[in-house]
C-alpha positions as CSV (number, residue, x, y, z in Angstrom):
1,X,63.7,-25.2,3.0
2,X,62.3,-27.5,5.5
3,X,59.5,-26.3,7.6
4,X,60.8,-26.3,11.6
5,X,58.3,-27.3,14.5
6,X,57.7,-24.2,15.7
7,X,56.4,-23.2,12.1
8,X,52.6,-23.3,11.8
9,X,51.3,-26.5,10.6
10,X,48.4,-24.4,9.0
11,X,48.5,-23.3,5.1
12,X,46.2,-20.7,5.7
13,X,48.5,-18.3,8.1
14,X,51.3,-16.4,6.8
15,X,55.1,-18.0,8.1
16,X,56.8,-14.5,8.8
17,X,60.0,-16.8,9.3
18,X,60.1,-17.7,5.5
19,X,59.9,-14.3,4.7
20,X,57.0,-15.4,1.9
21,X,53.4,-17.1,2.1
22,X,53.2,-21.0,1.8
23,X,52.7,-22.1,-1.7
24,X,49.2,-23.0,-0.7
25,X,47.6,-20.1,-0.4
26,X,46.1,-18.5,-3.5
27,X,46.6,-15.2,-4.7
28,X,42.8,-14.7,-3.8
29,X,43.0,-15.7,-0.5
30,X,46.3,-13.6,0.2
31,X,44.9,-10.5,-0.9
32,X,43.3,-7.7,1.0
33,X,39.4,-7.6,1.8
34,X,37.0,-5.0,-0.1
35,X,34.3,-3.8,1.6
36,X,31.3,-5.0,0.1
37,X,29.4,-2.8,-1.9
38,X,26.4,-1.6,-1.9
39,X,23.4,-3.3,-4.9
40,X,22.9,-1.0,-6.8
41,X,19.2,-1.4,-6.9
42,X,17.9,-1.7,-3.3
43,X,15.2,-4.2,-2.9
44,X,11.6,-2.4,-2.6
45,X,9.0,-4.8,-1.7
46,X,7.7,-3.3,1.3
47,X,4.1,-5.2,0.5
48,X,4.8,-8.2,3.0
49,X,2.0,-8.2,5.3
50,X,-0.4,-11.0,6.3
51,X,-2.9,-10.5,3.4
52,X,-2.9,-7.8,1.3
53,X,-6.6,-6.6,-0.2
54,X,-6.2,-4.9,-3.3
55,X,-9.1,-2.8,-5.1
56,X,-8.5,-3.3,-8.4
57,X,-11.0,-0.5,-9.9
58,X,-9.4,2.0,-12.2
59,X,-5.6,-0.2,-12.8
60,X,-4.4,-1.4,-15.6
61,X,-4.8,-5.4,-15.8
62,X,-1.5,-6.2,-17.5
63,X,0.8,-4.4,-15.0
64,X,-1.3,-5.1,-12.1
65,X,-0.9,-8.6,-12.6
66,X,2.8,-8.1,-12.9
67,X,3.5,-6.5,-9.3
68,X,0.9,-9.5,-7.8
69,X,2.6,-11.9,-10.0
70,X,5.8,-10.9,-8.0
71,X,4.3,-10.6,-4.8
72,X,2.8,-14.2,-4.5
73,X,6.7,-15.6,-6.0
74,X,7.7,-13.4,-3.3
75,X,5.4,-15.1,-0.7
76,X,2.5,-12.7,-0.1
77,X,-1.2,-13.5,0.1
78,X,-2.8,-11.3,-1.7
79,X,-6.9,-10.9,-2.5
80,X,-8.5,-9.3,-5.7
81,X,-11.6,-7.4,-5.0
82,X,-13.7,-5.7,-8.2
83,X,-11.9,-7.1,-10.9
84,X,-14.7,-6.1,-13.0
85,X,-13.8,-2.2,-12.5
86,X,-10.0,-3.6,-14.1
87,X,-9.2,-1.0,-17.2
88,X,-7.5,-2.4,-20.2
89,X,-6.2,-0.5,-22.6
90,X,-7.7,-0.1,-26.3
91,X,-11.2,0.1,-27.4
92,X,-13.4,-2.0,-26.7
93,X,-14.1,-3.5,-30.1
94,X,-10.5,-4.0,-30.4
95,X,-10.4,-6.2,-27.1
96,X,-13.5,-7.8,-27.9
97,X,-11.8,-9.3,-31.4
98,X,-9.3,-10.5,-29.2
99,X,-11.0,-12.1,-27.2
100,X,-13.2,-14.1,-29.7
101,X,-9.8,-15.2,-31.5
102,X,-8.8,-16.1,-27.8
103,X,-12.6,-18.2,-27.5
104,X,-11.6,-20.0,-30.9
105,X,-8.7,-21.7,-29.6
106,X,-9.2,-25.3,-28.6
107,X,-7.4,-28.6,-29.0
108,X,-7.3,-30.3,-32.0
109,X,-7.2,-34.0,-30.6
110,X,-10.8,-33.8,-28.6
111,X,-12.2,-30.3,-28.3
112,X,-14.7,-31.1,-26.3
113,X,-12.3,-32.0,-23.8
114,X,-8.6,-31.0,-22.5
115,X,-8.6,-27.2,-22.9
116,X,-7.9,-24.2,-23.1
117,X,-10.3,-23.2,-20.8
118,X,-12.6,-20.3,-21.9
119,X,-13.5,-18.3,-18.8
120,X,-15.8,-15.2,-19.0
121,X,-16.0,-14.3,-15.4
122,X,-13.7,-11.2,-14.8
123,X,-12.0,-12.5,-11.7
124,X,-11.1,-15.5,-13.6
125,X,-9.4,-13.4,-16.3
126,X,-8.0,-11.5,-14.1
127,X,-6.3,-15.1,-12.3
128,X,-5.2,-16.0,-16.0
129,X,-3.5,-13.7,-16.7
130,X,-1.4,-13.7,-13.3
131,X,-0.9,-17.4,-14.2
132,X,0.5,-16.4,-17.2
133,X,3.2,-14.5,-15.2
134,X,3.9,-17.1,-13.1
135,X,5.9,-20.6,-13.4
136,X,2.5,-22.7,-12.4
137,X,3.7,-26.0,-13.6
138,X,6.6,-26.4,-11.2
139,X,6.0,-26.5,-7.4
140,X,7.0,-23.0,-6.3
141,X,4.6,-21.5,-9.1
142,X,1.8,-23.5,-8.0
143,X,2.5,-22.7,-4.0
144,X,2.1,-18.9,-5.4
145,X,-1.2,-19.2,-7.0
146,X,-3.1,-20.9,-3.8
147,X,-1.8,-17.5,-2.4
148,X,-4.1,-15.2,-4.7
149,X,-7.7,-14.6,-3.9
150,X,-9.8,-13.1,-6.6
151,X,-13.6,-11.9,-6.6
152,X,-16.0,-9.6,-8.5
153,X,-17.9,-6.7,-5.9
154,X,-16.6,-7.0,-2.4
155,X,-17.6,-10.0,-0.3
156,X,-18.8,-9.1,3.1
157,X,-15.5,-10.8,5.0
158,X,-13.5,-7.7,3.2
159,X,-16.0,-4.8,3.6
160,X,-14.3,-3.9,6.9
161,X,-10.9,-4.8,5.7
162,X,-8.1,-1.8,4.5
163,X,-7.7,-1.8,0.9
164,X,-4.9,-0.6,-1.2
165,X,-3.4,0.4,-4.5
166,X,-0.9,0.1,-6.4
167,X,0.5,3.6,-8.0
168,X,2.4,1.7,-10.4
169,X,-0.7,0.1,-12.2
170,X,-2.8,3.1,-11.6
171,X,-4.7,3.9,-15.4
172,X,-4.2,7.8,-14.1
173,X,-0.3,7.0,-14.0
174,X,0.1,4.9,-17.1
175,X,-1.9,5.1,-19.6
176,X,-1.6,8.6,-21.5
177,X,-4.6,11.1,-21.1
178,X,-7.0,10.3,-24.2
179,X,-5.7,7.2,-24.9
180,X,-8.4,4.5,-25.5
181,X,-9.4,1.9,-22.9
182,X,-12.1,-0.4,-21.9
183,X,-13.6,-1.9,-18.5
184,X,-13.2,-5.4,-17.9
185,X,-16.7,-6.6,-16.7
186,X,-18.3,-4.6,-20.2
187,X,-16.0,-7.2,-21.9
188,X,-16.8,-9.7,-20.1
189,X,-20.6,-9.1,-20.6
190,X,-20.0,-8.9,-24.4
191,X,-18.3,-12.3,-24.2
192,X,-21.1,-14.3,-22.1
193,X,-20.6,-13.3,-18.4
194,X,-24.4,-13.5,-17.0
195,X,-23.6,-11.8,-13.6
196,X,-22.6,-7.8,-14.4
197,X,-26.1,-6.9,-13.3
198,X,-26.2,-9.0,-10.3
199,X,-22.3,-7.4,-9.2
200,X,-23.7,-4.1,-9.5
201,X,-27.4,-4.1,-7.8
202,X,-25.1,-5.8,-5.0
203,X,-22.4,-3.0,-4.9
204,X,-24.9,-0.2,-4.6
205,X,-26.2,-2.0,-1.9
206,X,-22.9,-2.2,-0.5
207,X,-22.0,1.6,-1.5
208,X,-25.2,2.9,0.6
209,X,-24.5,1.2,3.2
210,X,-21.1,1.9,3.5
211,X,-22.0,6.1,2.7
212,X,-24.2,5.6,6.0
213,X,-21.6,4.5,8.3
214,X,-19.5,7.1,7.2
215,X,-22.5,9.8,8.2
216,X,-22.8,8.2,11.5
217,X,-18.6,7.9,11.9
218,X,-18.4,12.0,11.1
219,X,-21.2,12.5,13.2
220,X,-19.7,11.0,16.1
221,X,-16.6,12.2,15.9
222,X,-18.0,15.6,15.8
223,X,-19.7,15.3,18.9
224,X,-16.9,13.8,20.4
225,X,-14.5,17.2,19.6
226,X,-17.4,19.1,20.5
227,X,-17.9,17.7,23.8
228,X,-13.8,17.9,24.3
229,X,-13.6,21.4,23.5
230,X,-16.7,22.2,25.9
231,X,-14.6,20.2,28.9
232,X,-11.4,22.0,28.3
């Protein structure tokens, strides 16, 4: 058959005068379109804010690192606050023998130089082991990490900002009810930190004064009712 002028030039359009679909056109292409369907598991990052400040007292350090590790691939700035208050599970004598197999590691070429890097601050633990979760040798990885903000106590630029959690990591919600588990700024004093006592005199300073706002903030707002109930 020869193909007549008035046939469409096209090989994508069906020639009803042929009776059958060019050659052309694949079976793909030729058959009918199926709605798309649905992923099965929806995505659920509903973090994505500006910064997030995240208190990290009472979660477990493995699988909060996890959901930040996500979040900073994801593109979220995220901030640390009390990592020393971080749980991890198993005794503390157990982590601590970790740990010292962990200090005994060093490169055999120059150990006085080159690394691994043995850091007892527990903010700096705490941005290891998100490191560890994330690719930080390749450009994306390292774009994540200058998104993480980590810090013993609470500095004063995050007093007055909200603070969350994260239910997922929560020790409460994970780790089975008289199950062993340590704190991460004891560890950290056992292994050379210098600082706990310093965090805490400076937290209980920052605890008082925060308790006193909160007297003055009920106070006013029951005067306010008051005088609202006393109009009406």
């Amino acid at each position: 058959l020869h193909q007549s002028a008035a046939a469409p030039t096209s090989c994508l359009v069906h020639c009803p005068a042929f009776g059958f679909p060019p050659s052309c056109i694949s079976a793909r292409a030729s058959a009918p379109c199926r709605p798309r369907r649905a992923p099965t598991h929806p995505q659920t990052h509903k973090m994505f804010e500006k910064v997030v400040v995240v208190d990290c007292r009472a979660h477990m350090m493995g699988r909060l690192a996890s959901v930040v590790a996500k979040e900073l691939l994801n593109g979220q700035r995220v901030v640390l606050v009390r990592c020393e208050a971080i749980n991890i599970s198993g005794s503390l004598e157990r982590n601590l023998i970790k740990f010292h197999s962990f200090l005994r590691k060093k490169a055999n070429s120059n150990p006085s130089r080159g690394g691994p890097y043995h850091h007892r601050a527990p903010s700096r633990i705490m941005y290891r082991c998100v490191r560890g979760m994330v690719p930080h040798k390749t450009a994306r990885g390292t774009e994540a990490m200058s998104r993480l903000k980590v810090f013993e106590g609470i500095p004063d630029e995050y007093q007055k900002v909200k603070r969350v959690v994260v239910p997922d990591a929560l020790r409460a919600t994970r780790l089975r009810p008289g199950r062993r588990f340590c704190v991460l700024g004891e560890l950290a004093t056992r292994a050379g930190w210098k600082y706990g006592s310093l965090i805490e005199k400076m937290e209980d300073a920052r605890r008082a004064k925060s308790a006193e706002y909160y007297t003055a903030k009920k106070a006013t707002a029951a005067a306010y009712a008051a005088a609202k109930k006393a109009v009406a």
